[in-house]
C-alpha positions in Angstrom: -0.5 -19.8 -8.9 -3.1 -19.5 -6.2 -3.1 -15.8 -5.1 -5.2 -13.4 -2.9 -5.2 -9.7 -2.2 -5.8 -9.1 1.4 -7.6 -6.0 1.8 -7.4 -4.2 5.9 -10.0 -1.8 6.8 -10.1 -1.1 10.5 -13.0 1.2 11.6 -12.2 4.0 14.2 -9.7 5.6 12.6 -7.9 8.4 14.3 -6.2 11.2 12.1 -9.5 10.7 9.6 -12.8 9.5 11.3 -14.1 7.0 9.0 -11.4 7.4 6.4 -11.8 3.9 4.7 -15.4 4.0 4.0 -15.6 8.1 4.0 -16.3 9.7 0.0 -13.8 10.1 -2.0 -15.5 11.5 -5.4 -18.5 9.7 -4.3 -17.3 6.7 -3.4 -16.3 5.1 -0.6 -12.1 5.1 -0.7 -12.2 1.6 0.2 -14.0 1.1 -3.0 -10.9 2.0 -5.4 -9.0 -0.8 -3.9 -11.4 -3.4 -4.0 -12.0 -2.5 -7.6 -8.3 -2.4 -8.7 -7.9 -5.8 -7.2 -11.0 -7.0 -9.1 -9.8 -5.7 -12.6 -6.7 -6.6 -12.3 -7.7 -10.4 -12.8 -4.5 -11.2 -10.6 -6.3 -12.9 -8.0 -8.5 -16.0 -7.0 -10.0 -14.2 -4.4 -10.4 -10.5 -3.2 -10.4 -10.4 0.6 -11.4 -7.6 3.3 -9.8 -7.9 6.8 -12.3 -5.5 8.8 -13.9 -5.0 12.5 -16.6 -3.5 11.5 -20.0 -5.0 10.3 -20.9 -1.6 8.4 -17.3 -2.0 6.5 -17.9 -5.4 5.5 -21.4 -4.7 4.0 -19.9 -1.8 1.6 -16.7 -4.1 0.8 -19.5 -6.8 -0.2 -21.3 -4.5 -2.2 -18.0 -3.4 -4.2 -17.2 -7.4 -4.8 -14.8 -7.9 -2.0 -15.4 -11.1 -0.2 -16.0 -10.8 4.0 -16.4 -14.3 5.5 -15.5 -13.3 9.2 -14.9 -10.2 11.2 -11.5 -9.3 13.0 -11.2 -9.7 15.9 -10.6 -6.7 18.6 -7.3 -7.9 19.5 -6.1 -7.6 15.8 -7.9 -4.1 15.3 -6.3 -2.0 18.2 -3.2 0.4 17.3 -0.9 -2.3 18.3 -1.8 -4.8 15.6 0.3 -4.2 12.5 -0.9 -5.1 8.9 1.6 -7.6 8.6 -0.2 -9.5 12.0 -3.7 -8.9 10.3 -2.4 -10.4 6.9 -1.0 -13.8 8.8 -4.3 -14.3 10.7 -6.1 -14.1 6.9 -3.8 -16.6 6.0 -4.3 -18.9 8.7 -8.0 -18.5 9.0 -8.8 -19.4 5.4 -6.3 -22.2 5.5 -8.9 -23.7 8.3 -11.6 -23.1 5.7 -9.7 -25.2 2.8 -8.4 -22.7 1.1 -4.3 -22.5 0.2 -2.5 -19.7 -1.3 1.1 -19.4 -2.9 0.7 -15.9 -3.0 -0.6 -12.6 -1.1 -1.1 -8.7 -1.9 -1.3 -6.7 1.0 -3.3 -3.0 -0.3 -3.8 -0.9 1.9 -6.8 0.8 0.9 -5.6 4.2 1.9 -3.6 4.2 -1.6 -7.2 4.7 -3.4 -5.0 6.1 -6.4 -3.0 2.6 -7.0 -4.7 1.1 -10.0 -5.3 -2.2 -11.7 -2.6 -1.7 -14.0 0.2 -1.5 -11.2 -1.0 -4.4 -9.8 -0.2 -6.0 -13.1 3.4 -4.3 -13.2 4.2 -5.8 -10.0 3.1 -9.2 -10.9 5.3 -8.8 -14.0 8.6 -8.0 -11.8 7.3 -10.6 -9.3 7.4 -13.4 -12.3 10.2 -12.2 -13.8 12.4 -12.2 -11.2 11.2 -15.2 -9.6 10.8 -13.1 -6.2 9.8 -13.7 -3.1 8.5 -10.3 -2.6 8.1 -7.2 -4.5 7.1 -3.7 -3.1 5.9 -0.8 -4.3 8.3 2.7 -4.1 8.4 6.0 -5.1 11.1 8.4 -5.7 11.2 10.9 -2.4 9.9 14.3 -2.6 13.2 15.8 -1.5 16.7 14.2 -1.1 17.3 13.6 2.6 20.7 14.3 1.9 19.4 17.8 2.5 18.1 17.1 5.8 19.8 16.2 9.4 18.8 16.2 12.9 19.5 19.6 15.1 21.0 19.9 18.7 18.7 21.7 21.1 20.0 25.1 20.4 18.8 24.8 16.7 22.4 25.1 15.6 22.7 24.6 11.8 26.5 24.8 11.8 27.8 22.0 9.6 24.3 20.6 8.7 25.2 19.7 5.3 28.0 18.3 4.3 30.2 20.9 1.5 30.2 18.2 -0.9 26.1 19.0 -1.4 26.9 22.5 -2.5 29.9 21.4 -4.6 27.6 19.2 -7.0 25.3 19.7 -9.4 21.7 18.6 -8.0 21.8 16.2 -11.4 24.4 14.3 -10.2 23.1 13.4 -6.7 21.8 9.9 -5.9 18.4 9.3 -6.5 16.6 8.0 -3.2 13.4 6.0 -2.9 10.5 5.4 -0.2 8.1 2.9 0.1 4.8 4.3 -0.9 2.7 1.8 0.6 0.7 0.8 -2.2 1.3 -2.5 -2.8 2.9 -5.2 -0.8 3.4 -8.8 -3.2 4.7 -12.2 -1.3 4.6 -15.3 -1.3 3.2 -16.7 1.2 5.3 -19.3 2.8 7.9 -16.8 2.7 6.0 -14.2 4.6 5.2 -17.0 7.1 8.6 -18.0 8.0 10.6 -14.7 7.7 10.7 -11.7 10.6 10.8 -9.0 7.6 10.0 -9.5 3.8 13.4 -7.7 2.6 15.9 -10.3 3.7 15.8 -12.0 0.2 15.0 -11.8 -3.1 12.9 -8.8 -2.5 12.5 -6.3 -5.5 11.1 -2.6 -6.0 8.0 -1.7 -8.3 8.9 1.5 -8.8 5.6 4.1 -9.4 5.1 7.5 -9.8 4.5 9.8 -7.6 1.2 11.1 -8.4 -0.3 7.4 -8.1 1.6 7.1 -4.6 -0.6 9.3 -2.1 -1.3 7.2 1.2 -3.9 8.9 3.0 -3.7 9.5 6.5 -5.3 13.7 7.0 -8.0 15.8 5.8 -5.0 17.4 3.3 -3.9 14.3 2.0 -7.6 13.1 1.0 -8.2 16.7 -0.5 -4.8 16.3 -2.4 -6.6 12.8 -3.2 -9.8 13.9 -4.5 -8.7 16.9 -6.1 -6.7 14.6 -7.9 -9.0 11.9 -9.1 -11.6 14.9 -10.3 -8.9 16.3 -12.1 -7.5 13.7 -14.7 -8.4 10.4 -16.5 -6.2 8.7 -13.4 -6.0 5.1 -14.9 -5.4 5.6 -18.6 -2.7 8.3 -17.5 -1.3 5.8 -15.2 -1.3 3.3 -18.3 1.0 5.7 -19.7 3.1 6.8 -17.0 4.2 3.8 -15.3 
């Protein structure tokens, strides 16, 4: 089974200049991505999707393969990842090369390791999917939360039910940590969104699921990396 992990890296970042190549423990956070990928030995090839000729040198230097540059109209705000990810697909398909599968990582998730790769490989295989995605169980229950009118009313902003049952017994909700994105890729190609059908959770832990987007969340990041064996506790954990 033919499979690559598409890797996008934009330059110009606005909420963190530089984010994808800025230090993260010393390393550039792409890096942890393109290394995950790598050791996970789930993939023919290990592919960066970047605009930027300085990106593509450090992606090369961390094993990631470069063999063109994105184009501008693909790297404005407009562009989603999903647009980026087809035009990989296409472009190597003009160079010879056919794949049944695609990862999309986000290299913003520099805590995802090789080993949850794997895991979602094994759900992928095992439910003969068409695509599986990583989650994470939600900080707090938005059945606690609901919109407010203009006056900042809170009369009948939670339903009595909420204060009727113990928190135990409350549904447990999941979001989409944005980690790790598994498809096949004639699916992805012919479908408007990748949940329609057969499309299964990985579920991970919260600690592994940070997607970094601020100055907080890549303190919260490093802090974390600096501050525990992250991959063998991840073996243990997931």
């Amino acid at each position: 089974m033919n499979s690559i992990a598409i890797i996008p890296a934009r330059s110009g970042s606005k909420g963190l200049k530089d984010k994808n190549i800025r230090l993260l423990d010393g390393k550039p956070m792409i890096a942890y991505t393109i290394e995950a990928a790598l050791q996970s030995n789930m993939f023919d090839t290990v592919l960066v999707s970047t605009d930027s000729e300085q990106y593509a040198r450090i992606a090369q230097s961390y094993g990631a393969e470069v063999p063109f540059i994105r184009s501008a109209t693909l790297s404005n705000d407009f562009a989603s990842s999903w647009d980026v990810v087809k035009d990989v697909i296409r472009r190597m398909r003009g160079r010879g090369n056919e794949y049944e599968v695609l990862a999309l990582l986000q290299p913003t998730s520099p805590l995802r390791s090789s080993f949850n790769i794997q895991k979602a490989f094994n759900i992928f295989t095992e439910k003969q999917a068409n695509a599986v995605v990583s989650v994470c169980e939600v900080d707090h229950s938005p059945l606690w939360a609901n919109i407010l009118p203009s006056d900042g009313s809170m009369d009948n902003f939670l339903p009595k039910y909420l204060f009727e049952t113990p928190r135990q017994q409350l549904d447990t909700y999941y979001r989409i940590n944005g980690a790790i994105y598994l498809v096949k890729t004639e699916y992805l190609l012919q479908t408007d969104s990748i949940y329609e059908q057969k499309c299964y959770a990985y579920i991970m832990d919260k600690r592994y699921s940070l997607d970094i987007d601020d100055e907080l969340d890549f303190n919260i990041g490093e802090t974390l990396i600096k501050s525990q064996p992250l991959y063998e506790s991840n073996k243990k954990d997931s």
